[in-house]
N, C-alpha and C positions, 0 to 999 in steps of 0.2 A: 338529640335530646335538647329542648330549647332552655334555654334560660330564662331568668325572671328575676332580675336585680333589682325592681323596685319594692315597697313596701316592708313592711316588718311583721314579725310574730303577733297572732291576737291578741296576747299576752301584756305586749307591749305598746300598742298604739292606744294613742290619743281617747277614740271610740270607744274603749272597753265598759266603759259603765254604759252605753248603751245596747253593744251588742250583749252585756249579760240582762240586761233589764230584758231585751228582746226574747231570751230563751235559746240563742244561739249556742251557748253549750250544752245542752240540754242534761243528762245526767253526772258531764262532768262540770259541771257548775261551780261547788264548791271547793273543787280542784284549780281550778281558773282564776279564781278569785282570791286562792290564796298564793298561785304562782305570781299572779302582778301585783298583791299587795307586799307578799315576803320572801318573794323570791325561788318558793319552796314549796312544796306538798307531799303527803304521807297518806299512801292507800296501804290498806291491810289486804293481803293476797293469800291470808294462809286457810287454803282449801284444804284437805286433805292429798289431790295430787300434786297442785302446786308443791306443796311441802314434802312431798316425797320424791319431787323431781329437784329441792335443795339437797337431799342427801344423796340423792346422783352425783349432784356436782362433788361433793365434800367427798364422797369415793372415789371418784376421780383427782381430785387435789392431793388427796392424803399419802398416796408414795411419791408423788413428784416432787414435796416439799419435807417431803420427812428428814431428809439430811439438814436443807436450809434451816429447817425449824430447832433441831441438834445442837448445831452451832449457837442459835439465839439463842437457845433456855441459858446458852453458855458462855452466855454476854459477848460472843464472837457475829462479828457481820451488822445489816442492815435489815430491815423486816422484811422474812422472805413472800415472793411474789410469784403471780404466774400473770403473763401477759400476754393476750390472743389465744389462749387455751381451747378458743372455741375451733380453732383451726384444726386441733387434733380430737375433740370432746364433743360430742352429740351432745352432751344433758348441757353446758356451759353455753353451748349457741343454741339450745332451746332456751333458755332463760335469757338469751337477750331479745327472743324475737316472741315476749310473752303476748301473745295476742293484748292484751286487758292492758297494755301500758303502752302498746302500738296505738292503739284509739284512743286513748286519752292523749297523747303526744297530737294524734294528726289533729286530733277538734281543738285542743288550746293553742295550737301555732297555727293549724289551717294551711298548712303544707305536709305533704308523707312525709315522717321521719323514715331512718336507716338506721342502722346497729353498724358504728363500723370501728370501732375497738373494746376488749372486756381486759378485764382487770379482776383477779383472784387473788384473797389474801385469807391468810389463818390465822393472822395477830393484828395488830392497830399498825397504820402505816407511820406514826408519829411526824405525818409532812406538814409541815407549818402551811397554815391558813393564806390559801391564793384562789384565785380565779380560774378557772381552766380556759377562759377566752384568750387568754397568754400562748398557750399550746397549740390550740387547735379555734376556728373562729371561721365566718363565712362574710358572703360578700351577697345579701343585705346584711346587715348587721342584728346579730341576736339567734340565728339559726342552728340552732346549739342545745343539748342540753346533756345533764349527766345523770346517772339513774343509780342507788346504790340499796343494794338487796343484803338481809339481814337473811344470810343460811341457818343461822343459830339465834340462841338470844346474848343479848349485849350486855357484858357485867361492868361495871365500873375504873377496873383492875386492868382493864385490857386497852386502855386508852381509846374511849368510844370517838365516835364522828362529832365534830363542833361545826358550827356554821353560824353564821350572822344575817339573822333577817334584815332586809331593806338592803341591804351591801350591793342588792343586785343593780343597783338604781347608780352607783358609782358609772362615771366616764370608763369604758372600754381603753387599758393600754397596750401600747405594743411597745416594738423595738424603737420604730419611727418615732414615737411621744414623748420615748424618754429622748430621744437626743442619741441615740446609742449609734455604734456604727459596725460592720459585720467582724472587723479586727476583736472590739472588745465582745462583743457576744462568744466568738467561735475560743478564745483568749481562757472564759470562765469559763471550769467542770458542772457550776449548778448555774447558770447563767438566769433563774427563778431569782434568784438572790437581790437581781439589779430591782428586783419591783417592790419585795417585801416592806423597805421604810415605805411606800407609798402606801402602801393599804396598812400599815401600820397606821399612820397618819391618818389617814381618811377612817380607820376605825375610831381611833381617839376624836375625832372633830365631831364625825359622824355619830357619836354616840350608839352605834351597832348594839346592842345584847349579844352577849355570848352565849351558843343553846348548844347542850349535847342531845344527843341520843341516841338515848338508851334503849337500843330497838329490839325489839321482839322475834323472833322467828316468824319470817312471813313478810314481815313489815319492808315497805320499799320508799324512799327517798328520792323525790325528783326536785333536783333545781337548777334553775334559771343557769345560762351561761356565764355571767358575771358573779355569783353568788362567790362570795368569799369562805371556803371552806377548807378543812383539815381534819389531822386528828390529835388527840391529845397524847401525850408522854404514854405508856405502857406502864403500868407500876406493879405489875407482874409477867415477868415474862414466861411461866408456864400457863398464864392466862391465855385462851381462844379468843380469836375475834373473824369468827368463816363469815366472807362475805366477798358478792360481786357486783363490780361498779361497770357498767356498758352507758359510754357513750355513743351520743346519736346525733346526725347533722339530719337536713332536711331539704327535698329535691329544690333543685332546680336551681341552685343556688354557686357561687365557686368557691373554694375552703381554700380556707390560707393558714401559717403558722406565723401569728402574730409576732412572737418571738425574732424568728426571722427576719421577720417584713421591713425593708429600711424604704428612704425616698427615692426615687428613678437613681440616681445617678451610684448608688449604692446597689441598685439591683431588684427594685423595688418589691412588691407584695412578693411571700413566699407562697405558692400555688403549690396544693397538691391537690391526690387525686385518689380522695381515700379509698377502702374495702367498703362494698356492700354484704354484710356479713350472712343477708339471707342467699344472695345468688353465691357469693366466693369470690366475687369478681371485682376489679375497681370497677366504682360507679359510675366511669365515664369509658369506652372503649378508645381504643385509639382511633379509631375512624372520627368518632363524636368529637372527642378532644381536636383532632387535625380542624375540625367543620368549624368549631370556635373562634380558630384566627389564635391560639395562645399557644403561647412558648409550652415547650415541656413543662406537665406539672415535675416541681420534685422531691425529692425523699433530706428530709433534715438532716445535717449532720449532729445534730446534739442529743437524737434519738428519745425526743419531747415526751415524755408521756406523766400525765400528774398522777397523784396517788388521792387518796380518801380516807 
């Protein structure tokens, strides 16, 4: 499988006001244009089977988190989760590989996206506003994005999704940026933590808007790698908030966990070698991996994954 480390998402270069003056995204146009302006874009998917293939998922979530969910009405625990569900759930990994947000990913980046982590919740994740390019990131830079699907509708009460337009346009950090080194990373349990005053900072300079929403059943949220995003406090905890976030890289590319990534003599880029979630398989075989001349990809110790 070759590679192709140069260049960047459509999204992102230089050219974009001409390739969309051109007609090169053709239907998804206004999707395009609002990924490189704010980072973000909002398609409405609620067909009548789409939406009957969310309440697939929500039958399937609904005994695995019923204890988790118990404890939280009961002020006990953290908000509960299901992560890679699709591994065991046919309707979970139909919704990550929805045809209609596969083609709009491949024409606004102009490389095939992958589905290769999902993320299932019942209530608001209440995780303070970061970046997912921390987590997980690739090498060209921007090859990324995160997709968050509204199973129900979104009441107020349940601490909806926040995000900040423009936030996408901040510098890319990692471990290597801030100075960090593998002692203090592996040292912190939220090791997220080391980044938060910067995009605090860079919110406040930045002048960001603060946007919830308040989404609809059906409604799906895609943005940018960098977009600075969260959720609000919970101010009801028998409040719902059913929804699923699938992240997606894009071929041909190598994926790292920024977080990890220190300079050479620290052990340099953290290389992994995600799931492709439509085959089952990692995306790279070991033969392909061997052909590239690179170390083993490998698996985090911090077990990275961000919420929504």
């Amino acid at each position: 499988m070759p590679l192709n480390l140069t260049g960047q998402p459509l999204i992102d270069r230089a050219d974009f006001p001409e390739l969309l003056a051109s007609g090169h995204f053709g239907r998804w146009s206004k999707e395009a244009s609002a990924l490189h302006d704010h980072g973000y874009c909002v398609l409405n998917l609620a067909t009548p089977s789409f939406l009957d293939g969310l309440e697939d998922v929500i039958r399937s979530l609904e005994p695995l988190l019923a204890e988790p969910l118990s404890l939280w009405e009961q002020g006990e625990g953290s908000p509960p989760r299901l992560q890679d569900g699709w591994l065991q759930h046919a309707s979970i990994r139909g919704l990550a590989l929805e045809p209609v947000v596969l083609d709009l990913l491949s024409t606004v980046y102009g490389r095939e996206p992958f589905a290769f982590q999902t993320l299932n919740f019942a209530v608001g994740s209440e995780q303070p506003y970061h970046s997912d390019a921390i987590h997980f990131h690739s090498y060209p830079l921007g090859f990324m994005c995160g997709v968050w699907i509204a199973l129900r509708d979104v009441e107020n009460e349940s601490g909806p999704l926040i995000y900040y337009p423009g936030s996408h346009r901040l510098p890319y950090l990692s471990a290597q940026s801030l100075g960090l080194d593998p002692v203090q990373v592996a040292a912190e349990p939220h090791p997220q933590r080391f980044f938060q005053d910067h995009w605090h900072a860079a919110v406040q300079s930045g002048g960001f808007p603060l946007t919830r929403f308040l989404a609809k059943r059906g409604e799906v949220l895609i943005w940018h790698a960098n977009l600075l995003h969260g959720g609000e406090p919970v101010q009801s905890r028998s409040c719902r908030r059913w929804s699923q976030v699938i992240h997606y890289f894009f071929s041909d590319c190598l994926y790292t966990t920024p977080l990890c990534s220190f300079g050479a003599a620290d052990g340099g880029p953290f290389l992994r070698n995600p799931f492709d979630i439509e085959t089952g398989h990692p995306r790279y075989t070991k033969q392909e991996w061997a052909n590239l001349g690179l170390s083993a990809p490998q698996r985090s110790p911090l077990a990275s994954s961000p919420s929504a």
